[in-house]
BAZA-71272 format. One record per residue (C-alpha): residue number from 1; y, z, x. Coordinates in Angstrom, 2 decimals. Layout:
// residues N
+------+---------+---------+---------+
: resi :   north :      up :    east :
+------+---------+---------+---------+
:  NUM :       Y :       Z :       X :
...
+------+---------+---------+---------+
// end
This chain:
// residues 354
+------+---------+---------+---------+
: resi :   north :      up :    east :
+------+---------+---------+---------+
:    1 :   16.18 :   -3.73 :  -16.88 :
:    2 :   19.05 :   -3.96 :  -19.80 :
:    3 :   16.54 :   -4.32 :  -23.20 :
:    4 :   20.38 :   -5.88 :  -25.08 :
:    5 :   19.91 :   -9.28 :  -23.73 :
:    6 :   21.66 :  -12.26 :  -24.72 :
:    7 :   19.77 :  -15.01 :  -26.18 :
:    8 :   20.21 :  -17.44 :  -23.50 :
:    9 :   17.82 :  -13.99 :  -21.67 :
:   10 :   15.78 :  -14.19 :  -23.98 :
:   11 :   14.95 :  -17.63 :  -24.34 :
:   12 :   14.13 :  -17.87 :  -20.94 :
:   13 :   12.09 :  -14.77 :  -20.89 :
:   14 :   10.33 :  -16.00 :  -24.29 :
:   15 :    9.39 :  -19.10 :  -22.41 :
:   16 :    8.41 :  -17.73 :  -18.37 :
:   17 :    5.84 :  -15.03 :  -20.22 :
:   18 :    4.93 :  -17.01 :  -23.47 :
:   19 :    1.16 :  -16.66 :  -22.93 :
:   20 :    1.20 :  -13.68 :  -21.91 :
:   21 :    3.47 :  -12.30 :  -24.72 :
:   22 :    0.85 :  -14.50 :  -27.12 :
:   23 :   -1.95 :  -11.81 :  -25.99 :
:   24 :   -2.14 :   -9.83 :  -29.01 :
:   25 :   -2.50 :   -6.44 :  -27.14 :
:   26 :    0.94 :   -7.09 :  -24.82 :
:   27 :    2.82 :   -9.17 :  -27.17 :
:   28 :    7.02 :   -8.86 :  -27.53 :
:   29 :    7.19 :   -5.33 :  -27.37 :
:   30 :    4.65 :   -4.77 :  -24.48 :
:   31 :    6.19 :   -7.64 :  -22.76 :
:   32 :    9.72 :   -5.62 :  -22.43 :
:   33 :    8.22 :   -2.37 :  -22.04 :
:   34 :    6.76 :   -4.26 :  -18.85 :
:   35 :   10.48 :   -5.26 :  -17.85 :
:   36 :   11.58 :   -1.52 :  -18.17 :
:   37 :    8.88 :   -0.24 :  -16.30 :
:   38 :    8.82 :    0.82 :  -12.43 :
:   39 :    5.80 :    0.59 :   -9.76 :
:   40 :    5.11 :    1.44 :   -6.17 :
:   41 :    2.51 :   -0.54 :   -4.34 :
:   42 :    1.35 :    1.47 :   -1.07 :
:   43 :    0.01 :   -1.24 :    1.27 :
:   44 :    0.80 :   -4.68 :    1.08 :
:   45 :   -2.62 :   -6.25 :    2.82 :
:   46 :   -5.34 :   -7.82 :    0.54 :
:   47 :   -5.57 :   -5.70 :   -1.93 :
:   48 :   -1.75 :   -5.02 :   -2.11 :
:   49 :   -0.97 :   -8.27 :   -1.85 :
:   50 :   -2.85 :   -9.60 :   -4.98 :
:   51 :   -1.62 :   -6.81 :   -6.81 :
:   52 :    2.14 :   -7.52 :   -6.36 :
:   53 :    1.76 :  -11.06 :   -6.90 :
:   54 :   -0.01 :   -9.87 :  -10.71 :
:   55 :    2.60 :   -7.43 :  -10.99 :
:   56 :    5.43 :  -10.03 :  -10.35 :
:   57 :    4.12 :  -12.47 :  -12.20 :
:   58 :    3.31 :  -10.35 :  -15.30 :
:   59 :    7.42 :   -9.60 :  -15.42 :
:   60 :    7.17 :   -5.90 :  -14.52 :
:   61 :   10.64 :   -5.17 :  -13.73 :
:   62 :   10.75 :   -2.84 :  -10.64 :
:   63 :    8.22 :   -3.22 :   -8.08 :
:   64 :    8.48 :   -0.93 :   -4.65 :
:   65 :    6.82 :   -2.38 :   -1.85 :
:   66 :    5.57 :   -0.15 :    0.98 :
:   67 :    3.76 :   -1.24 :    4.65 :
:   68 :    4.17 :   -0.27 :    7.99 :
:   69 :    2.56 :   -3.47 :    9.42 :
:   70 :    3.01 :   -6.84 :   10.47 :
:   71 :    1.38 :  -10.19 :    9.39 :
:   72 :   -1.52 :  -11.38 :   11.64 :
:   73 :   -3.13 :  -14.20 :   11.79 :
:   74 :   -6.39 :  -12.44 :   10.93 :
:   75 :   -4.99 :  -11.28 :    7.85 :
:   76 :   -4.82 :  -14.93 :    6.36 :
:   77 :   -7.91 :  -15.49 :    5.40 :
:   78 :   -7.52 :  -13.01 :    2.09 :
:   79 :   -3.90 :  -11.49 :    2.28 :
:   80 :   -2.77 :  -14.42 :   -0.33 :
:   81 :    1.11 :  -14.29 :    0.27 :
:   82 :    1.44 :  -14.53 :    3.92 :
:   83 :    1.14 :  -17.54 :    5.81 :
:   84 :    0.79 :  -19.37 :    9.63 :
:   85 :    5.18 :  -18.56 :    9.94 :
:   86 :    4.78 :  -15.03 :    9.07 :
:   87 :    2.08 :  -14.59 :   11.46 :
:   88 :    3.65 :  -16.90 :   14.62 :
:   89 :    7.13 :  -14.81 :   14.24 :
:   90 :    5.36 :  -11.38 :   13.42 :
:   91 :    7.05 :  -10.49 :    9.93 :
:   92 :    6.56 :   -7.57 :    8.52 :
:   93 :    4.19 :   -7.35 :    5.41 :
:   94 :    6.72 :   -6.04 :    3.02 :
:   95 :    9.26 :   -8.76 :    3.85 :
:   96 :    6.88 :  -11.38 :    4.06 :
:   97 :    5.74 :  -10.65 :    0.77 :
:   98 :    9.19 :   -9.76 :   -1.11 :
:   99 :   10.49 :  -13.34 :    0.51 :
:  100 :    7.23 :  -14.71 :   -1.18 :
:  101 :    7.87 :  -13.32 :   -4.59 :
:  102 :   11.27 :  -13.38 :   -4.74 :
:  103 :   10.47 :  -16.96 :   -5.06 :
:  104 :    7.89 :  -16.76 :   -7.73 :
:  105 :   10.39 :  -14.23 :  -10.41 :
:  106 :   13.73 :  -13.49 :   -9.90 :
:  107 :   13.62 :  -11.56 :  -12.95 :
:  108 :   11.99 :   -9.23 :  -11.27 :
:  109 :   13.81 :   -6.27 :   -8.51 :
:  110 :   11.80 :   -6.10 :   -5.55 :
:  111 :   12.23 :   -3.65 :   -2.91 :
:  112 :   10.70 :   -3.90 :    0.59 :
:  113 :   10.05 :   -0.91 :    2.83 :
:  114 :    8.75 :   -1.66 :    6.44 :
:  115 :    7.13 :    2.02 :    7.03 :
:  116 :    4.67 :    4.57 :    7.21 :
:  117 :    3.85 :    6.47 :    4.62 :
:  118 :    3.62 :   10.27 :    5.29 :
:  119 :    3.78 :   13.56 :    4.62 :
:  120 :    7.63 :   13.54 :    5.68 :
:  121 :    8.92 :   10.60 :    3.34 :
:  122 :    5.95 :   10.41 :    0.56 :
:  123 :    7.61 :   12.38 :   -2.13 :
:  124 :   10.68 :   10.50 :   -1.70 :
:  125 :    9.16 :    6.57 :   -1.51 :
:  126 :    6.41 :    7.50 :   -4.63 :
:  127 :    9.33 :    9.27 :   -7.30 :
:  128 :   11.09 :    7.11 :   -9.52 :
:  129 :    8.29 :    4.87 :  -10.58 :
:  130 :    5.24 :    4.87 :  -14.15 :
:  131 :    2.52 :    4.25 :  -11.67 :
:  132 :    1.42 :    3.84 :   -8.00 :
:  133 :   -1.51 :    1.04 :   -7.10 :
:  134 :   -3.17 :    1.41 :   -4.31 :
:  135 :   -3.10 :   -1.41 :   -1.41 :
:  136 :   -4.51 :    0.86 :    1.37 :
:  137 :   -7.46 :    1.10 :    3.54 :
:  138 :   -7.03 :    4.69 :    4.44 :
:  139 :   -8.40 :    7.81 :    2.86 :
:  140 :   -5.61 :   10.19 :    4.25 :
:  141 :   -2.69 :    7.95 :    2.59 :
:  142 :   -5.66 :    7.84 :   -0.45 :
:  143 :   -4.88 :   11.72 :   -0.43 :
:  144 :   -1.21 :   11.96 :    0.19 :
:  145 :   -0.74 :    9.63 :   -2.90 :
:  146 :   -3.11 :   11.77 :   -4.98 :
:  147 :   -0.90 :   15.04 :   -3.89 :
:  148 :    2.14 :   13.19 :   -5.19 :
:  149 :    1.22 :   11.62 :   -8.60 :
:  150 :   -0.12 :   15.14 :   -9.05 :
:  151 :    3.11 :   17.09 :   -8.38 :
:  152 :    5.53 :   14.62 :  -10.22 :
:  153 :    2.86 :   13.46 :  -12.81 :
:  154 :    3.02 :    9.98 :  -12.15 :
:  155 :   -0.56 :    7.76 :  -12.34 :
:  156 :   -2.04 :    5.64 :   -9.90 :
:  157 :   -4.79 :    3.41 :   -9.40 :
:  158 :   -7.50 :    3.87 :   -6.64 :
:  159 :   -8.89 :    0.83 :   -5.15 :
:  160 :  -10.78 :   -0.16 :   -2.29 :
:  161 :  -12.62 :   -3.18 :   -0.71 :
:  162 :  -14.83 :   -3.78 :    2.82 :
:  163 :  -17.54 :   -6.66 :    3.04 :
:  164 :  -18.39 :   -7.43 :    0.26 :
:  165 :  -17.73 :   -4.35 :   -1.86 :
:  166 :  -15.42 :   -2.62 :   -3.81 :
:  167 :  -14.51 :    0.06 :   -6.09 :
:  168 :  -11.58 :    1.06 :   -8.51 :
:  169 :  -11.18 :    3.92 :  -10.24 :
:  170 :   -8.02 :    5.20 :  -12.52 :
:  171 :   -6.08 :    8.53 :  -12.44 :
:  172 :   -4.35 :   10.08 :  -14.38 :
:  173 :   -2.92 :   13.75 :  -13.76 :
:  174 :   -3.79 :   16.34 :  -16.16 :
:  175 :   -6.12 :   13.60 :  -17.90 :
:  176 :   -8.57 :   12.12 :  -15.43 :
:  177 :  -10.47 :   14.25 :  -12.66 :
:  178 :   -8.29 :   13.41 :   -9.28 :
:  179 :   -9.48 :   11.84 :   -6.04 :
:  180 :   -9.96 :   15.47 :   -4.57 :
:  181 :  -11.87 :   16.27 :   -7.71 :
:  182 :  -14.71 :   13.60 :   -6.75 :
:  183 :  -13.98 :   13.74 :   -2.93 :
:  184 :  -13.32 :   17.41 :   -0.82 :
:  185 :  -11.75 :   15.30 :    1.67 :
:  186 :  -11.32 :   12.33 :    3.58 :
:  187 :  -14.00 :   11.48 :    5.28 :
:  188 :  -13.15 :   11.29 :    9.59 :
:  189 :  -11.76 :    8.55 :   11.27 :
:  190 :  -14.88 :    6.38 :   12.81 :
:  191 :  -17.44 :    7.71 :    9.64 :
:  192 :  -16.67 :    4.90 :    7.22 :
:  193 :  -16.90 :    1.03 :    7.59 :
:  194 :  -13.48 :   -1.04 :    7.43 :
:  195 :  -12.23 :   -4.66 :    7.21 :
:  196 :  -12.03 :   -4.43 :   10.84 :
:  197 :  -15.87 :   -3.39 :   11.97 :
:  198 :  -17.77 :   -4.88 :    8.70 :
:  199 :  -15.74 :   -7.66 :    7.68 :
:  200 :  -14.41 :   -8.46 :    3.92 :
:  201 :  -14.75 :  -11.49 :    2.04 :
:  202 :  -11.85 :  -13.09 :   -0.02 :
:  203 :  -13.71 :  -12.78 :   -3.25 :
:  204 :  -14.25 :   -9.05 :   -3.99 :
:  205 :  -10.22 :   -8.35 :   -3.20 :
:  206 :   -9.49 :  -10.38 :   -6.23 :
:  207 :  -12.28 :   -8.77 :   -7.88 :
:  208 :  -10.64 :   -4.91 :   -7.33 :
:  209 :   -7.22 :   -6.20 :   -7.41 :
:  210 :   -7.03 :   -7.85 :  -10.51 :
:  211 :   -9.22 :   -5.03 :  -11.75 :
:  212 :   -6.53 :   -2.81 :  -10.65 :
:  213 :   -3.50 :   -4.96 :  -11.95 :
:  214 :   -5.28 :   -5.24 :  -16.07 :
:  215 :   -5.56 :   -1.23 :  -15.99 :
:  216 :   -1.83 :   -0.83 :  -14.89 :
:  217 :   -0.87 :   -3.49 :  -17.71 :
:  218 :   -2.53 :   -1.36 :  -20.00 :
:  219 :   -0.91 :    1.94 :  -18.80 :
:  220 :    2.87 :    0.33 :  -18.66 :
:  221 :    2.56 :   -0.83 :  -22.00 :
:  222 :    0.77 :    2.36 :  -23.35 :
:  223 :   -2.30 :    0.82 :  -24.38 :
:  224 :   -4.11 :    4.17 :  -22.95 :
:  225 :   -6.59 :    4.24 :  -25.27 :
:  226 :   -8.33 :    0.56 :  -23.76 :
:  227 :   -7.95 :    2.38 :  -20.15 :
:  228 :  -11.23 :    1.77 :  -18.31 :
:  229 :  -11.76 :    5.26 :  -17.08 :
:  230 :  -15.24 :    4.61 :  -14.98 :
:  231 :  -15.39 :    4.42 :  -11.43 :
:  232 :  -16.21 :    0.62 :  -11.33 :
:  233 :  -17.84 :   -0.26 :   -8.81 :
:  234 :  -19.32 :   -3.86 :   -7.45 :
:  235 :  -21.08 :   -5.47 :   -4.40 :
:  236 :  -20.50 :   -9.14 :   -5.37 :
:  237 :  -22.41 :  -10.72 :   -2.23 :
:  238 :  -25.76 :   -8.93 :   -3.52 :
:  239 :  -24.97 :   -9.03 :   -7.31 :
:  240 :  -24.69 :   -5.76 :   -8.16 :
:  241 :  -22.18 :   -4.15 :  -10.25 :
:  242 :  -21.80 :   -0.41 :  -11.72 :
:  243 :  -19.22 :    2.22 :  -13.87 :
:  244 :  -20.01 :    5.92 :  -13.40 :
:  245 :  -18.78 :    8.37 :  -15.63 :
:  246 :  -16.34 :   10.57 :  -13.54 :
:  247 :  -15.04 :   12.76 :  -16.70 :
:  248 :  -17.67 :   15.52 :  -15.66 :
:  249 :  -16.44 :   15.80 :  -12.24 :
:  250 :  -13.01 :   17.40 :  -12.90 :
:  251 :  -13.19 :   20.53 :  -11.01 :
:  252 :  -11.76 :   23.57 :  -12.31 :
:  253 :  -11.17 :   24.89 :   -8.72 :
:  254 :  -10.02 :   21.40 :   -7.25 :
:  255 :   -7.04 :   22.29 :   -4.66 :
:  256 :   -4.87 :   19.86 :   -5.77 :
:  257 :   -5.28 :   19.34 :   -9.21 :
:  258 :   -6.47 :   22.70 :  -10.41 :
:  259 :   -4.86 :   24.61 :   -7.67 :
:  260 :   -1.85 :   23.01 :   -7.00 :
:  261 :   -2.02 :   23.01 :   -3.38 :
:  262 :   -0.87 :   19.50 :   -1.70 :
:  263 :   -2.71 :   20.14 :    1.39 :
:  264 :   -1.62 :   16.44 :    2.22 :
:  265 :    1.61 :   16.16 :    1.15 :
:  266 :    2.55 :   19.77 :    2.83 :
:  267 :    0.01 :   18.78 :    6.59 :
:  268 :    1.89 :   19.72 :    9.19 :
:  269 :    4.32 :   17.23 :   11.02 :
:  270 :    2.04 :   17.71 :   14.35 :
:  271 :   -1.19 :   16.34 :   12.81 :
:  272 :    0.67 :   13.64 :   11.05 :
:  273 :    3.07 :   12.00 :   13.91 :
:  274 :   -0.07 :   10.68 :   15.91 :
:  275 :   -2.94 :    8.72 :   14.18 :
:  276 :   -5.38 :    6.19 :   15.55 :
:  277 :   -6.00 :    3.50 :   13.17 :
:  278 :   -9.68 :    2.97 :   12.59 :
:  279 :  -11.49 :   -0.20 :   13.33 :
:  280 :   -7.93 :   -1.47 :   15.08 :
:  281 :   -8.08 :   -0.43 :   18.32 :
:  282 :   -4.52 :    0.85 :   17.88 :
:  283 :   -2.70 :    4.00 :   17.83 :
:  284 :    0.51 :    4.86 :   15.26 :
:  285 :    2.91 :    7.15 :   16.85 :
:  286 :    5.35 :    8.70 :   14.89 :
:  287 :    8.16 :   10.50 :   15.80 :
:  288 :    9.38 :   13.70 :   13.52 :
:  289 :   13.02 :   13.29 :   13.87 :
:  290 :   13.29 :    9.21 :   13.66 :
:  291 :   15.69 :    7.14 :   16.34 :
:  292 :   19.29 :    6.34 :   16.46 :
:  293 :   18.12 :    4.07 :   18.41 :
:  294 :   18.46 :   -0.02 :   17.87 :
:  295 :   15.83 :   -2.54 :   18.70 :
:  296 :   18.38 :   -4.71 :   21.10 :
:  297 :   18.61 :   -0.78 :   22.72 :
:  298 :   14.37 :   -1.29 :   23.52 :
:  299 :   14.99 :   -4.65 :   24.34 :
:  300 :   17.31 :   -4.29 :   27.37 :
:  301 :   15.29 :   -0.95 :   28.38 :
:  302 :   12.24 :   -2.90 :   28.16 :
:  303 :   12.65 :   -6.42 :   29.64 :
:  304 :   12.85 :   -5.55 :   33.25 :
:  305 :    9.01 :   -3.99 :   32.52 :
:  306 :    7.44 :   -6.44 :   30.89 :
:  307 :    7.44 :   -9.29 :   28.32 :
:  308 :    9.98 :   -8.70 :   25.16 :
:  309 :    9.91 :  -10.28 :   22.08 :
:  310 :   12.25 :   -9.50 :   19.63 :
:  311 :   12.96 :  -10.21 :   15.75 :
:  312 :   15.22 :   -8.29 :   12.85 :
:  313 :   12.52 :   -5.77 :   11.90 :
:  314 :   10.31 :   -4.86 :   15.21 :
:  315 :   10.25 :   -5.72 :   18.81 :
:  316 :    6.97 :   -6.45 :   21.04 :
:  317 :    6.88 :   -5.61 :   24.60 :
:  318 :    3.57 :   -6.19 :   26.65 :
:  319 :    3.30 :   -2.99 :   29.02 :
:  320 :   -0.02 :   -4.43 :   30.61 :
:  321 :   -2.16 :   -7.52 :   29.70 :
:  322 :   -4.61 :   -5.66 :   27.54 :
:  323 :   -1.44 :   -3.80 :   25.86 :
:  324 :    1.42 :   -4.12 :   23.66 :
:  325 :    3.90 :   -1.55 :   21.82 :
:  326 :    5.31 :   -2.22 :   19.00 :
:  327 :    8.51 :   -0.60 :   18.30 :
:  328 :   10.26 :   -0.53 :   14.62 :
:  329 :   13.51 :    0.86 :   13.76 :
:  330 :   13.57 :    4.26 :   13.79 :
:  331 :   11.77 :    4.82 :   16.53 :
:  332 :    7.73 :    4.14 :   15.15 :
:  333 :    5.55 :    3.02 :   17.45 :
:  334 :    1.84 :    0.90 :   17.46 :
:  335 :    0.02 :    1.07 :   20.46 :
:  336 :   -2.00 :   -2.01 :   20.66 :
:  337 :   -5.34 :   -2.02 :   22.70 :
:  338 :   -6.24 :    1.40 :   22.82 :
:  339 :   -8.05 :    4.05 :   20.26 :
:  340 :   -7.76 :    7.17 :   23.38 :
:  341 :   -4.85 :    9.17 :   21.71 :
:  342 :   -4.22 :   10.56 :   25.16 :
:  343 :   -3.50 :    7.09 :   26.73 :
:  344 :   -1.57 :    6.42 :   23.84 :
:  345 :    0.75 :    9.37 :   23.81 :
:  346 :    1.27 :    8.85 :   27.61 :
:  347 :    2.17 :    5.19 :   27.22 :
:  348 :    4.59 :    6.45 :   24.84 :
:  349 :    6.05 :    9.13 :   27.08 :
:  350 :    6.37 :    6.55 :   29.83 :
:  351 :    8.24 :    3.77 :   27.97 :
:  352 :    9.91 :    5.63 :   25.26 :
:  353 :   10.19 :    8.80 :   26.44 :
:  354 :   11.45 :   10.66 :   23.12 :
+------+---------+---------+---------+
// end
């Protein structure tokens, strides 16, 4: 964002952040350093969408917004930007949500991306930003981010929620241990508990989130020295809250951060293009080189099969009563209502067939 503005600018600006410009530790300077700075915000559910609406809000200039799914109306119960429209005409989360806060700054770029984040496209959709927050609910992704802000140097902000707990922790390469330094690896699909089999509660998203948001505040405006650098950690529903000293933990043989070996960023296309998503009955197909293809293409292939429906960003078609691909541009596929990989990938073969 141009820092020579003209007065009319600033006048407005002076007025839209005045409180928060007022806080002593932000104030004028940390309020444009905010308007200069660029973030990336991988998933844009609960946790993703709090923290865009805080990042928005606070004035930060760039914000990148990155999700490969769709609203639901299960997600409105704590995914605070979507509502009953997105859900009945099946937006995708990263319009949805750029729509949403387009309306709330337009001071403020924001930058949508309806996809999957991967090995083949996460170097690319994480450069070019101070600091990546985490939205997800999936250790793998948790671990392709952490190979990237290692390689380019870039921070980012672990956080993660399920019932009624949650846990945050900030990283900072070359500083902080890194998410491989505290965990070998992700843990395998089925082992851990997710929105989807234990349930979440609205309350400890904000918790995490705005958690999240006040340590990237502090990093954009280079208040480093206030960073919280604990793994906090809280279980609001049984009042218990915790911060554990992680400083010890930085390995000196850690693969990624000692090592330099991006095991995630550089897994091979094979394991990556197929992924059943945990606590979803669903399976994410991928293909490695995406489709020419255009969504009114799937739509005439499709309709003599089955049920079609169709909008700008995806298109639905119901292969059997119990389930439903959905197709994105590019040629991405969700296999609703099914976690058998090998039913998925011959449902996929059948109707798409690339």
């Amino acid at each position: 964002m141009d820092t020579h503005l003209h007065s009319e600018q600033t006048d407005t600006i002076d007025s839209r952040y005045s409180r928060q410009i007022l806080f002593s530790p932000i104030g004028t300077e940390g309020q444009r350093k905010l308007m200069n700075s660029r973030i990336a915000i991988v998933g844009m559910g609960a946790l993703g969408t709090v923290l865009a609406n805080h990042m928005v809000r606070a004035g930060v200039g760039y914000v990148r917004l990155i999700d490969r799914d769709f609203v639901d109306t299960s997600n409105l119960q704590r995914q605070m930007l979507y509502d009953e429209e997105d859900a009945n005409t099946t937006t995708p989360k990263a319009i949805a949500a750029a729509k949403r806060l387009e309306l709330v700054n337009s001071l403020v770029r924001i930058e949508p991306h309806v996809t999957d984040l991967n090995a083949t496209n996460a170097e690319e959709l994480l450069s070019g930003v101070d600091l990546i927050l985490d939205g997800t609910d999936n250790f793998s992704v948790r671990f392709l981010i952490n190979d990237v802000s290692i390689k380019l140097g870039i921070p980012w902000i672990y956080g993660g929620a399920v019932a009624s707990r949650g846990v945050s922790l900030t990283i900072i390469p070359g500083q902080t241990p890194c998410l491989r330094c505290l965990f070998t690896q992700a843990p395998a699909a089925g082992t851990t508990e997710t929105c989807d089999t234990a349930g979440v509660i609205g309350g400890i998203i904000h918790i995490v989130a705005s958690f999240q948001a006040t340590e990237a505040l502090k990093l954009l405006v280079g208040a480093q020295e206030q960073l919280n650098l604990k793994m906090q950690q809280w279980d609001l529903w049984f009042n218990q809250q915790s911060a554990i000293r992680v400083d010890s933990a930085k390995k000196p043989d850690c693969p990624a951060c000692a090592m330099k070996q991006y095991d995630y960023l550089e897994a091979s296309i094979e394991s990556d293009t197929i992924q059943s998503l945990c606590g979803r009955n669903s399976v994410q197909i991928h293909p490695v080189v995406p489709s020419t293809k255009q969504l009114e293409y799937w739509e005439e292939r499709l309709k003599p099969l089955g049920p079609v429906e169709k909008n700008r960003f995806l298109l639905k078609f119901q292969a059997a009563p119990d389930l439903q691909l959905i197709i994105f541009p590019g040629g991405r596929v969700l296999i609703q209502g099914t976690d058998d990989l090998i039913q998925a990938k011959s449902l996929y073969s059948r109707y798409i067939g690339m």
